[in-house]
PDB file of N, CA, C and O in Angstrom, chain B, residues numbered from 101:
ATOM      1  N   UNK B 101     -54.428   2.934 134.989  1.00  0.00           N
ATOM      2  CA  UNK B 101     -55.272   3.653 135.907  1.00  0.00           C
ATOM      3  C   UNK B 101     -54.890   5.132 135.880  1.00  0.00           C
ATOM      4  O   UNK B 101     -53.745   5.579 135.953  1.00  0.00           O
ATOM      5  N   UNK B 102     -56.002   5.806 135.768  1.00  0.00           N
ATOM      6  CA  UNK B 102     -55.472   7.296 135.940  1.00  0.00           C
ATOM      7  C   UNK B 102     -56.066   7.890 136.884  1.00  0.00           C
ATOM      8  O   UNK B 102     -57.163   7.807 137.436  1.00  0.00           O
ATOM      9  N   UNK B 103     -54.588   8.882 137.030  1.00  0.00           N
ATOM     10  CA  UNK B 103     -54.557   9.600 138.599  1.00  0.00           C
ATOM     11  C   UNK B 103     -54.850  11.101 138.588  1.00  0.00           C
ATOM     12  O   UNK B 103     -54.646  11.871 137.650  1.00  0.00           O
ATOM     13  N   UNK B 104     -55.391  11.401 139.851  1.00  0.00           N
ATOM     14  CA  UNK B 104     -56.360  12.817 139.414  1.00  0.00           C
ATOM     15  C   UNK B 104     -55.094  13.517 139.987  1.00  0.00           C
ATOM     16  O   UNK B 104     -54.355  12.941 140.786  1.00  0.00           O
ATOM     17  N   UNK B 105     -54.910  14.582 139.614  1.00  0.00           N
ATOM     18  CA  UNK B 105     -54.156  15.802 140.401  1.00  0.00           C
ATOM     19  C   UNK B 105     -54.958  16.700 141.829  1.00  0.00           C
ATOM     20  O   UNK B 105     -56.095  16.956 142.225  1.00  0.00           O
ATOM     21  N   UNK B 106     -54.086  16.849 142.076  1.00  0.00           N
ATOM     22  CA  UNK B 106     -54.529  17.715 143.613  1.00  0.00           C
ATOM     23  C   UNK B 106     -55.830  18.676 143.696  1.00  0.00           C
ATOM     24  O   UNK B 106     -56.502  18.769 144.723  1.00  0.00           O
ATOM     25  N   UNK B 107     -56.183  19.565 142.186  1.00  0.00           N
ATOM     26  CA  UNK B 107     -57.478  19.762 142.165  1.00  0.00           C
ATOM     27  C   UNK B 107     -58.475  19.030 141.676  1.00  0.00           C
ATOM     28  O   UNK B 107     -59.617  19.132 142.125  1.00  0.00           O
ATOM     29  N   UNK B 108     -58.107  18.102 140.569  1.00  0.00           N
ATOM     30  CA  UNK B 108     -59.319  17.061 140.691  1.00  0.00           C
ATOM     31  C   UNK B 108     -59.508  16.387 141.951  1.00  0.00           C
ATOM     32  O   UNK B 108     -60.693  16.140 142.173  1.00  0.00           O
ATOM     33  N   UNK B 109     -58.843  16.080 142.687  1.00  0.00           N
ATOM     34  CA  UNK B 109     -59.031  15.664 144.238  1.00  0.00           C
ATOM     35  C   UNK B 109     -59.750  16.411 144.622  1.00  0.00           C
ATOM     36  O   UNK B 109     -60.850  15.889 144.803  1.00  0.00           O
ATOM     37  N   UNK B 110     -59.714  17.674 144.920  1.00  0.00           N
ATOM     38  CA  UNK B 110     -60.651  18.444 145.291  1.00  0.00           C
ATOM     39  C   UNK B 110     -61.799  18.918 145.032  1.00  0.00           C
ATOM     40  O   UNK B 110     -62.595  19.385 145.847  1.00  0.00           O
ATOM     41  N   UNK B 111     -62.024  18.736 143.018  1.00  0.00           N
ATOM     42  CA  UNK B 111     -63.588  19.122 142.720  1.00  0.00           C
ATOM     43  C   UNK B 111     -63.889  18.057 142.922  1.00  0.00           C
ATOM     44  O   UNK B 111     -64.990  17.941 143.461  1.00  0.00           O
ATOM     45  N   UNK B 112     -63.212  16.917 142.655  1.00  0.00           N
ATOM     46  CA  UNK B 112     -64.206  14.955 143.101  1.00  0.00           C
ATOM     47  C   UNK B 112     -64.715  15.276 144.705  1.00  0.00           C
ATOM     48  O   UNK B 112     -65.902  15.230 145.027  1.00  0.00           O
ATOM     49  N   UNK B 113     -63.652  15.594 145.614  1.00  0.00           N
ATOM     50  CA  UNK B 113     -64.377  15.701 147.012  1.00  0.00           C
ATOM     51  C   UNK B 113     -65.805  16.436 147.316  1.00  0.00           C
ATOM     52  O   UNK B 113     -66.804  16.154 147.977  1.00  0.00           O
ATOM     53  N   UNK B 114     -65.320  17.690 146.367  1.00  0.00           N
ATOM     54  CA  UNK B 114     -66.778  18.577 146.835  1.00  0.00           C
ATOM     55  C   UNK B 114     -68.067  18.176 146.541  1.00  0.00           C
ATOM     56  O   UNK B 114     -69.063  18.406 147.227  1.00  0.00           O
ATOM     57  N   UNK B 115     -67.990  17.235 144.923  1.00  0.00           N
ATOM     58  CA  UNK B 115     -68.797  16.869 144.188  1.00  0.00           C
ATOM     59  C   UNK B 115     -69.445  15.597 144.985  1.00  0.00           C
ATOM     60  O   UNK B 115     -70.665  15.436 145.003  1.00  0.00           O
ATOM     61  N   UNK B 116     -68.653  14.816 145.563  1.00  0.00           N
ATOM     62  CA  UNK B 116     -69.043  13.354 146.475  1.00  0.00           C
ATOM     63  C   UNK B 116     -69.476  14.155 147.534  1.00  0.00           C
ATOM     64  O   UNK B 116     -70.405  13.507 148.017  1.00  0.00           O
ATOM     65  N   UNK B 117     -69.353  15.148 148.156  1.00  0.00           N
ATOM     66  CA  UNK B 117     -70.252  15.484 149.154  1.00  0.00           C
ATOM     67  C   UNK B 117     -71.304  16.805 149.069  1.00  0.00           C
ATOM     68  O   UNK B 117     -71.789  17.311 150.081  1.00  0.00           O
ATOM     69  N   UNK B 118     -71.541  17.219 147.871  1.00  0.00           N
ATOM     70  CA  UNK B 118     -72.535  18.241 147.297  1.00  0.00           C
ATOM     71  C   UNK B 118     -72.836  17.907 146.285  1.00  0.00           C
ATOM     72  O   UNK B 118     -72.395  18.841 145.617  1.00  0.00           O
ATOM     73  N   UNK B 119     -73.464  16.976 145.322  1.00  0.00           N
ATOM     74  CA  UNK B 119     -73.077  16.224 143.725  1.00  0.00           C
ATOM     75  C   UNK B 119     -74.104  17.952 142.863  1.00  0.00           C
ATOM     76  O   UNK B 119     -74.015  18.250 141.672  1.00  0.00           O
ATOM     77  N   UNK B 120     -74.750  18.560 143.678  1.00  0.00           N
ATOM     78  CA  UNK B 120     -75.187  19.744 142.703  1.00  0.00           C
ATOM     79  C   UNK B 120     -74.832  20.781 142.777  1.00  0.00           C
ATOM     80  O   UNK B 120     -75.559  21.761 142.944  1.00  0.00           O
ATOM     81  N   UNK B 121     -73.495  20.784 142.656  1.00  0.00           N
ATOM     82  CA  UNK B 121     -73.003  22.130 143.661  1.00  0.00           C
ATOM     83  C   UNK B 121     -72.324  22.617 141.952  1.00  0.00           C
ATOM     84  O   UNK B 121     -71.580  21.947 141.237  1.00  0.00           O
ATOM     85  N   UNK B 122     -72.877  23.928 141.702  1.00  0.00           N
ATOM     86  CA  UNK B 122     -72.206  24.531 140.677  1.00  0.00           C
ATOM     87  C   UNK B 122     -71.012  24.943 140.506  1.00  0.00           C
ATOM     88  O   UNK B 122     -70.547  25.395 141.553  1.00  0.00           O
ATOM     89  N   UNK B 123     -70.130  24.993 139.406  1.00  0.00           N
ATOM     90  CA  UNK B 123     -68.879  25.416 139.244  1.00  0.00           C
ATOM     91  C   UNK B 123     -68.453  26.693 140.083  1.00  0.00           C
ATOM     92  O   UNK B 123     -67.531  26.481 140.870  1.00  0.00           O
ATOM     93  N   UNK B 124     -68.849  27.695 140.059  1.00  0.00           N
ATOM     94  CA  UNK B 124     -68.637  28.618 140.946  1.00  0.00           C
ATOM     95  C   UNK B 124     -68.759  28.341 142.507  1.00  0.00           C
ATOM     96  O   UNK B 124     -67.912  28.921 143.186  1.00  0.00           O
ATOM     97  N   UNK B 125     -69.852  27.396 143.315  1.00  0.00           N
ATOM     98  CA  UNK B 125     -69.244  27.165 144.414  1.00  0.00           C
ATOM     99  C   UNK B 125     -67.959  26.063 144.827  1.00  0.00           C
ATOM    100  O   UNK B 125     -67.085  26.138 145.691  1.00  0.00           O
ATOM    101  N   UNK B 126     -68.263  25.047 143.825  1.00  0.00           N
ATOM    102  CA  UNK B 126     -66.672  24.743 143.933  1.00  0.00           C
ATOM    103  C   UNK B 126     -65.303  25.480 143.891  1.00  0.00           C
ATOM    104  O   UNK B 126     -64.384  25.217 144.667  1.00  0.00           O
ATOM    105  N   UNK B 127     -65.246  26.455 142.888  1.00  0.00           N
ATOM    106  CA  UNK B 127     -64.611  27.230 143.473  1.00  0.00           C
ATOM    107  C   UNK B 127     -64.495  28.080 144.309  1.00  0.00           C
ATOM    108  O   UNK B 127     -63.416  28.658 144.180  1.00  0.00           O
ATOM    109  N   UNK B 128     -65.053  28.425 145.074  1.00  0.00           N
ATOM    110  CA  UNK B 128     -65.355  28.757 146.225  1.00  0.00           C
ATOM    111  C   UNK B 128     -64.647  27.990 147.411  1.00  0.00           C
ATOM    112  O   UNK B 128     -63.694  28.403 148.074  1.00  0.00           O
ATOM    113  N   UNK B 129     -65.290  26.824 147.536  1.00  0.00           N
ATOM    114  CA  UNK B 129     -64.709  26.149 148.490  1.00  0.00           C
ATOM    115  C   UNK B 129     -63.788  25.494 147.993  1.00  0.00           C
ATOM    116  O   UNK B 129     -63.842  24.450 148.644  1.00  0.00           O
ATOM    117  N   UNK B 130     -62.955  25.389 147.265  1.00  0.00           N
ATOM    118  CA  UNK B 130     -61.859  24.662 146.964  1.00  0.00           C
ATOM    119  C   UNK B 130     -60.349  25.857 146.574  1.00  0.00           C
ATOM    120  O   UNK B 130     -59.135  25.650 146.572  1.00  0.00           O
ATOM    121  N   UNK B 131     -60.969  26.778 146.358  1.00  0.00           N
ATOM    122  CA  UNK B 131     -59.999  27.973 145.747  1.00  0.00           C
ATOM    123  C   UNK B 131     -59.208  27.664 144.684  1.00  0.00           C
ATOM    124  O   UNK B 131     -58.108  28.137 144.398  1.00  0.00           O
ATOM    125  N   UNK B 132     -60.251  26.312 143.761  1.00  0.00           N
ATOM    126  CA  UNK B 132     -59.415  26.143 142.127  1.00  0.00           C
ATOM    127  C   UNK B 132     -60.069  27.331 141.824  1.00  0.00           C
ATOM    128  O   UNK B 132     -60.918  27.840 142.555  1.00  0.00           O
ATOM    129  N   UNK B 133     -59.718  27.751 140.834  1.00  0.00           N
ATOM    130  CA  UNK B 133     -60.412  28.797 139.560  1.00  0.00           C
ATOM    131  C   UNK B 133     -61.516  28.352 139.033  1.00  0.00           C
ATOM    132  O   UNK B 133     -61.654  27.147 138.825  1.00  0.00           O
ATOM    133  N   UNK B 134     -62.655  29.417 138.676  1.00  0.00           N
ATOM    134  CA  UNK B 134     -63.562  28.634 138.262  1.00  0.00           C
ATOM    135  C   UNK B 134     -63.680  28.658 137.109  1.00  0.00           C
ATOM    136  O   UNK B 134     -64.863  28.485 136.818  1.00  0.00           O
ATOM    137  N   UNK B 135     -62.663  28.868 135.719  1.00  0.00           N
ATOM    138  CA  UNK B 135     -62.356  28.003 134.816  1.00  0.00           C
ATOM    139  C   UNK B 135     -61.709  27.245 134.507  1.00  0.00           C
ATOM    140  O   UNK B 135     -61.692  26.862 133.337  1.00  0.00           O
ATOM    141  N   UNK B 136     -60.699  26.593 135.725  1.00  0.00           N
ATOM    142  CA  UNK B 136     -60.289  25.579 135.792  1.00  0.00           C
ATOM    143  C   UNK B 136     -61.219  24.279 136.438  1.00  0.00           C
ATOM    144  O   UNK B 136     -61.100  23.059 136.320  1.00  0.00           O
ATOM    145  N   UNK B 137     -62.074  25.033 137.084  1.00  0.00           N
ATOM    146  CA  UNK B 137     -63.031  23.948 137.296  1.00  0.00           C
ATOM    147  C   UNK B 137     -63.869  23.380 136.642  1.00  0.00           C
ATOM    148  O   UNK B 137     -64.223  22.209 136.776  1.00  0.00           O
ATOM    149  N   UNK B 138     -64.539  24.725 135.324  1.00  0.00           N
ATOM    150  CA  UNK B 138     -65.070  24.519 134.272  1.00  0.00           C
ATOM    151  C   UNK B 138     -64.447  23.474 133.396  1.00  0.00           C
ATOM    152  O   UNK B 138     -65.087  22.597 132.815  1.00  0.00           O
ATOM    153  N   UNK B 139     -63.130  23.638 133.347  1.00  0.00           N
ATOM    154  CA  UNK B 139     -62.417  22.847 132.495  1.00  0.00           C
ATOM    155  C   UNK B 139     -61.855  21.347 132.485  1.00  0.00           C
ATOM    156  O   UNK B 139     -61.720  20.507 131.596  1.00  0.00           O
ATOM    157  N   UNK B 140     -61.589  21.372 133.834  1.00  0.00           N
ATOM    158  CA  UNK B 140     -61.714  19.708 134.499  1.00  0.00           C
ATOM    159  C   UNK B 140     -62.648  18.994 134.877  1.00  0.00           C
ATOM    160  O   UNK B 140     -62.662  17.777 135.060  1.00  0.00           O
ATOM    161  N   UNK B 141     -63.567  19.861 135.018  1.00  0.00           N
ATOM    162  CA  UNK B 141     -64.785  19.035 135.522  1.00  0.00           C
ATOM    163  C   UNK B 141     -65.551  18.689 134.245  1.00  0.00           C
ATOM    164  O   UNK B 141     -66.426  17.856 134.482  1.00  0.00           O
ATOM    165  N   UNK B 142     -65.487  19.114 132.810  1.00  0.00           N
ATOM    166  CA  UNK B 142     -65.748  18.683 131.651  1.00  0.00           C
ATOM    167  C   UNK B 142     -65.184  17.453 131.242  1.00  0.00           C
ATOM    168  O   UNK B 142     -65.773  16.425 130.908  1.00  0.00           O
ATOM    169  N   UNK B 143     -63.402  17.793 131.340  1.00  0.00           N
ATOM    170  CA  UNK B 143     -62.721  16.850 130.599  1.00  0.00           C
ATOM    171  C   UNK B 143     -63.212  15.249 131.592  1.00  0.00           C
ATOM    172  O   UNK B 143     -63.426  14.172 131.035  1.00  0.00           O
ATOM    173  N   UNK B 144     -63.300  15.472 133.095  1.00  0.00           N
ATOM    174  CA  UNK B 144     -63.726  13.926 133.593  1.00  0.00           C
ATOM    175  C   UNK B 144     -65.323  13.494 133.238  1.00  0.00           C
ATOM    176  O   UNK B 144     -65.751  12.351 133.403  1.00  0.00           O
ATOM    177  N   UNK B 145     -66.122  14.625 132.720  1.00  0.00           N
ATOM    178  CA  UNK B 145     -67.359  13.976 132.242  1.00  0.00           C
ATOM    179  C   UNK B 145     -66.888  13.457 130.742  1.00  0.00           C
ATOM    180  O   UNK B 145     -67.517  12.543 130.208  1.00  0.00           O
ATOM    181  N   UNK B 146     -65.930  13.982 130.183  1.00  0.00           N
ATOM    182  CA  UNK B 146     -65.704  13.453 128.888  1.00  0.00           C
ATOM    183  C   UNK B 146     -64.798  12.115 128.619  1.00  0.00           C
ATOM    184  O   UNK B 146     -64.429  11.508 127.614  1.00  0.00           O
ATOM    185  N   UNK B 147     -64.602  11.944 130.256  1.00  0.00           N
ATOM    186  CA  UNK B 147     -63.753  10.858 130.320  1.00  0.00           C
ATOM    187  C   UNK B 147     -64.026   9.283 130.737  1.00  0.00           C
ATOM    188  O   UNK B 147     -63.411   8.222 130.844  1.00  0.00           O
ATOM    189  N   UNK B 148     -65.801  10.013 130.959  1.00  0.00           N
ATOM    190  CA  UNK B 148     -66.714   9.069 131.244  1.00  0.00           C
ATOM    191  C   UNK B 148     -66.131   8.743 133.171  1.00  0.00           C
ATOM    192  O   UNK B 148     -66.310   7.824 133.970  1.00  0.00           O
ATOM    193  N   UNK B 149     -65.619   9.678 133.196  1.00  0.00           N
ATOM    194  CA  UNK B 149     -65.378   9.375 135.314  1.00  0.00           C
ATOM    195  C   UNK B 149     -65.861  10.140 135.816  1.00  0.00           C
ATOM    196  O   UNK B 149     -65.598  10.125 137.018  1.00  0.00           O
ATOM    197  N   UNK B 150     -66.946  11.417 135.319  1.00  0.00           N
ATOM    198  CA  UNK B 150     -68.244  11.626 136.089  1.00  0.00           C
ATOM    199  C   UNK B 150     -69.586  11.651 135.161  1.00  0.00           C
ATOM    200  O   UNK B 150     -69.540  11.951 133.968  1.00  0.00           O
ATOM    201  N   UNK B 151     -70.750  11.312 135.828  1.00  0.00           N
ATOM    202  CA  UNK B 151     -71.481  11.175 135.026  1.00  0.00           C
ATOM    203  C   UNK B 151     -73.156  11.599 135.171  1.00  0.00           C
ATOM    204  O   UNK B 151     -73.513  11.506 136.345  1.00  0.00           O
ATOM    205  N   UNK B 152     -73.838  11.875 134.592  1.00  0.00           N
ATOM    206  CA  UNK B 152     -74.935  12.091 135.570  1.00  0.00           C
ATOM    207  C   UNK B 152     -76.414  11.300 134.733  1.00  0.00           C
ATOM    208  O   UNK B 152     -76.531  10.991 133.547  1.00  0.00           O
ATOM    209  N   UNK B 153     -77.298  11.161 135.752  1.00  0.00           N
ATOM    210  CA  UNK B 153     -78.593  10.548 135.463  1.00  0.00           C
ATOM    211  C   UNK B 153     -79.537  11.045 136.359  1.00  0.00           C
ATOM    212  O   UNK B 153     -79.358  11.479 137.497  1.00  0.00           O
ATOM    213  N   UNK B 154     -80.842  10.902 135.537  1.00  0.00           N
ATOM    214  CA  UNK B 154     -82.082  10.909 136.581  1.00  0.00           C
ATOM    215  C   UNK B 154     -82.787   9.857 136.699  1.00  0.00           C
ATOM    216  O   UNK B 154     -83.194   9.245 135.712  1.00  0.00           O
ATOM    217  N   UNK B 155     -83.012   9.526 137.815  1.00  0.00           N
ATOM    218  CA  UNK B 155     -83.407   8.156 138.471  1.00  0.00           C
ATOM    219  C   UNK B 155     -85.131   8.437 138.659  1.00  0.00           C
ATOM    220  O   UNK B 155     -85.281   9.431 139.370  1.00  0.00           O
ATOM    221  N   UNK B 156     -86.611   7.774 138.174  1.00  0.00           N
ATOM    222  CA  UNK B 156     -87.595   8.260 137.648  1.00  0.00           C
ATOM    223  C   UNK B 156     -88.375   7.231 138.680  1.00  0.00           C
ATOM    224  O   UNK B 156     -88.378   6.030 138.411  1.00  0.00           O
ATOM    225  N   UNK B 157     -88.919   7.637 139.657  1.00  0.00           N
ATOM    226  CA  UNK B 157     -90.245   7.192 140.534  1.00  0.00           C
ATOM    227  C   UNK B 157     -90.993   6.641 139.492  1.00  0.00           C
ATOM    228  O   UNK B 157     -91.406   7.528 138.744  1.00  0.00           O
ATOM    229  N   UNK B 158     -91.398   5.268 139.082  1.00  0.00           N
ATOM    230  CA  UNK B 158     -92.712   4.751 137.806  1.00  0.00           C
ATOM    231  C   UNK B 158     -94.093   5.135 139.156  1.00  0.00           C
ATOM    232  O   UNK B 158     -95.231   5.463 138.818  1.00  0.00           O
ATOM    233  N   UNK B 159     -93.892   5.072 139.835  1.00  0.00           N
ATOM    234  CA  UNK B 159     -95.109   4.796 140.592  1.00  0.00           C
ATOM    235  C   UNK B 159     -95.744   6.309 140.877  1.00  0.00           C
ATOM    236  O   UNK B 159     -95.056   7.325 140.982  1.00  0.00           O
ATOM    237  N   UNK B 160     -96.954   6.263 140.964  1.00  0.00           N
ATOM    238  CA  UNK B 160     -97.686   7.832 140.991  1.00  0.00           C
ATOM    239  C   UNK B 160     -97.555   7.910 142.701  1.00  0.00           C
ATOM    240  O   UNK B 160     -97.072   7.039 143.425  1.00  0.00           O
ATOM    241  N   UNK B 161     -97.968   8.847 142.996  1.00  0.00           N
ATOM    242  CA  UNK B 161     -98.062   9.042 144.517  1.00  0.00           C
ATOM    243  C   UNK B 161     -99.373   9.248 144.749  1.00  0.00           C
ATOM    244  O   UNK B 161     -99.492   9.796 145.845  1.00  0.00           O
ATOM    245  N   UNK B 162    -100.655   9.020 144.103  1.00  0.00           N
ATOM    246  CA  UNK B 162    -101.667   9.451 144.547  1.00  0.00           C
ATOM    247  C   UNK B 162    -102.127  10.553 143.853  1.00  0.00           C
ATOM    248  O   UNK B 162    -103.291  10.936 143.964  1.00  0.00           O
ATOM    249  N   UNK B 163    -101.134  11.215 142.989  1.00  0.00           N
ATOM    250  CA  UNK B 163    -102.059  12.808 142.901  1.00  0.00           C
ATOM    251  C   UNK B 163    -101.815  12.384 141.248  1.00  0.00           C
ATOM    252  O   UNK B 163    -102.400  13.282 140.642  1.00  0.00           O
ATOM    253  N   UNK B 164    -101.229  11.443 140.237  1.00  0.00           N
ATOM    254  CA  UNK B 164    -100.746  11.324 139.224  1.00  0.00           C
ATOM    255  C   UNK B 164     -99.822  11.827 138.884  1.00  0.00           C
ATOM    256  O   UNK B 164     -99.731  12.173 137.706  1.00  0.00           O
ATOM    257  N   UNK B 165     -98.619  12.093 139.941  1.00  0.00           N
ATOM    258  CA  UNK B 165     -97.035  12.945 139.623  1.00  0.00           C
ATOM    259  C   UNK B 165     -96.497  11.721 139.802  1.00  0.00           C
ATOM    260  O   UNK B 165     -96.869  10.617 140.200  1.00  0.00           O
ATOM    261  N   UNK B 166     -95.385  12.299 139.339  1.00  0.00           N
ATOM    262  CA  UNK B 166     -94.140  11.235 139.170  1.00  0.00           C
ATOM    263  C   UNK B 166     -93.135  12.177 139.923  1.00  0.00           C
ATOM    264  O   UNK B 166     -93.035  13.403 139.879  1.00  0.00           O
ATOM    265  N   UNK B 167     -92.362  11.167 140.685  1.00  0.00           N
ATOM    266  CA  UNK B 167     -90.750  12.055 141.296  1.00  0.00           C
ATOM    267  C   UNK B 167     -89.894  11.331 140.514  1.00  0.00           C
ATOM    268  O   UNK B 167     -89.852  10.251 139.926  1.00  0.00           O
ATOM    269  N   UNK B 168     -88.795  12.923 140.836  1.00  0.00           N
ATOM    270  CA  UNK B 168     -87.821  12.296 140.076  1.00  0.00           C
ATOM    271  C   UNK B 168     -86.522  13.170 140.658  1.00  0.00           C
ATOM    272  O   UNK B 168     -86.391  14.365 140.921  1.00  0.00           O
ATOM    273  N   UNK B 169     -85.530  11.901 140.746  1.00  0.00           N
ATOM    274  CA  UNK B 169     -84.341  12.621 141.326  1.00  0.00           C
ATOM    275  C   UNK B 169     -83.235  12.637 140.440  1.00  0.00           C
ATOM    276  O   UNK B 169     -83.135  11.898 139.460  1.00  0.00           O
ATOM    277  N   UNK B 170     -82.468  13.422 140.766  1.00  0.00           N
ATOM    278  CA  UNK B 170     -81.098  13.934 140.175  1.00  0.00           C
ATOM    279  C   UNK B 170     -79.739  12.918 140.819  1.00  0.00           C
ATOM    280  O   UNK B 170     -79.424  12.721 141.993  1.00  0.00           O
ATOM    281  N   UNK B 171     -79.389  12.623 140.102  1.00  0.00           N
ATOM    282  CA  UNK B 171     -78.038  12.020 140.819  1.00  0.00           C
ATOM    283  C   UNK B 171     -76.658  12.031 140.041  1.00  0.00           C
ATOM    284  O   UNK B 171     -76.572  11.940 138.816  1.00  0.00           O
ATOM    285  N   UNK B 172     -75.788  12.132 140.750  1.00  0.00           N
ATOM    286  CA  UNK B 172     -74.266  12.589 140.510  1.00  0.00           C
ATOM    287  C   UNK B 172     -73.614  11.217 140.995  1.00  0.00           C
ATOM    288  O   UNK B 172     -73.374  10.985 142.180  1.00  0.00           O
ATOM    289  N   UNK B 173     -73.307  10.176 139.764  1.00  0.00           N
ATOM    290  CA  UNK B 173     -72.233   9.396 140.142  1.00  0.00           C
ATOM    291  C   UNK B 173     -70.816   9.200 139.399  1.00  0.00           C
ATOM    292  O   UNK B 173     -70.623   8.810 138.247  1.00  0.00           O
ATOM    293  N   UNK B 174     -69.998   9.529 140.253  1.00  0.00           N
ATOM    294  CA  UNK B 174     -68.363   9.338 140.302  1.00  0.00           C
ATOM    295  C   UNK B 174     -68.289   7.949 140.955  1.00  0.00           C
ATOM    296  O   UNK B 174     -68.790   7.506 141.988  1.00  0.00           O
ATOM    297  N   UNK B 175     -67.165   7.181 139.611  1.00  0.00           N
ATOM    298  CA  UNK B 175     -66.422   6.264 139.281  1.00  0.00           C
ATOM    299  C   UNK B 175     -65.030   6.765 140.195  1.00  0.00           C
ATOM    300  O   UNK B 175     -64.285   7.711 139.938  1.00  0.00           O
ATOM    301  N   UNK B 176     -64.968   6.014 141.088  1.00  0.00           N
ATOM    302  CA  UNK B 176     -63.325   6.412 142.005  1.00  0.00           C
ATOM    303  C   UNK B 176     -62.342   5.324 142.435  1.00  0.00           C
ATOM    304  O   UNK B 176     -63.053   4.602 143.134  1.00  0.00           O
ATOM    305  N   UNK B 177     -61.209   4.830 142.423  1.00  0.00           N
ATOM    306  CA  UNK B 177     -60.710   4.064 142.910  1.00  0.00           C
ATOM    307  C   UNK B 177     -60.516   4.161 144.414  1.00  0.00           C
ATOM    308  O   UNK B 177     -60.811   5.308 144.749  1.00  0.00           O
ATOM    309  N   UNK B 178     -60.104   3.362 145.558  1.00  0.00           N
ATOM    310  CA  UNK B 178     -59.355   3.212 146.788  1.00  0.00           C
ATOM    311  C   UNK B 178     -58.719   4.503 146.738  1.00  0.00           C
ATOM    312  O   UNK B 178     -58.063   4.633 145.705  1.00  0.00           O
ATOM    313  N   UNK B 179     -58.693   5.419 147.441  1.00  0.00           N
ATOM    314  CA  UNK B 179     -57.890   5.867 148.483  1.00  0.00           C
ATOM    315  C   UNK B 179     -58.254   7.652 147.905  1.00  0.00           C
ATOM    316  O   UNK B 179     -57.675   8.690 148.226  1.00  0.00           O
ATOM    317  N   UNK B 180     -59.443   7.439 146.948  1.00  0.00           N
ATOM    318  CA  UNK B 180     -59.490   8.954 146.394  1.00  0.00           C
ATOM    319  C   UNK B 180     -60.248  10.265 147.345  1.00  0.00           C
ATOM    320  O   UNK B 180     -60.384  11.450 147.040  1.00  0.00           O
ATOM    321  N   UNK B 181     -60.533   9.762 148.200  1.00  0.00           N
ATOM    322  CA  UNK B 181     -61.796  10.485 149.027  1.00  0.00           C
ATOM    323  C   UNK B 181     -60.641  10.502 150.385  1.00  0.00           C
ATOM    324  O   UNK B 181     -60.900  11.540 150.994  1.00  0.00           O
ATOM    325  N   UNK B 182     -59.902  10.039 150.837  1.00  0.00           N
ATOM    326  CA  UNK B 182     -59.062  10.158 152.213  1.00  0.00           C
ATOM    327  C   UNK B 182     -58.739  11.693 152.009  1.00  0.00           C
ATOM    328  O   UNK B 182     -58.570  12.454 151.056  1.00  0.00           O
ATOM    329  N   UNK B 183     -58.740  11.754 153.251  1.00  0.00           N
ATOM    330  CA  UNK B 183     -57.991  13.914 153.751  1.00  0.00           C
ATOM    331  C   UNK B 183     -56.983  14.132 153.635  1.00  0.00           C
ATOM    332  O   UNK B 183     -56.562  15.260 153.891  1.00  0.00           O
TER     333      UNK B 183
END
């Protein structure tokens, strides 16, 4: 099992509670660097422990559009999200 360090704790937190929040406001609110954020927040998409998809409405709404949402899911064990 692998264990995040004290700023991956912190871009995983921001990300589980903002999943579109760009590298620069994570750093922001976290006060990592924001090429260290650039840089970790790559290596866990490359690590397959964040990941992203768009989730696609099939059904029209009436006007012939389709919605479609964005979603940010993180893979986390027990106890990664506590304060």
């Amino acid at each position: 099992m692998r264990c995040f360090d004290e700023q991956e704790r912190q871009i995983v937190r921001t990300l589980i509670r903002n999943p579109r929040c760009s590298d620069n406001r994570i750093s922001t609110l976290t006060g990592v660097p924001v090429r260290t954020v650039s840089r970790k927040r790559a290596r866990l998409e490359q690590e397959g422990i964040l990941f992203y998809y768009a989730a696609v409405d099939m059904q029209a709404q009436g006007t012939g559009r389709f919605t479609t949402q964005h979603m940010l899911t993180i893979k986390f064990k027990l106890g990664i999200t506590r304060s």
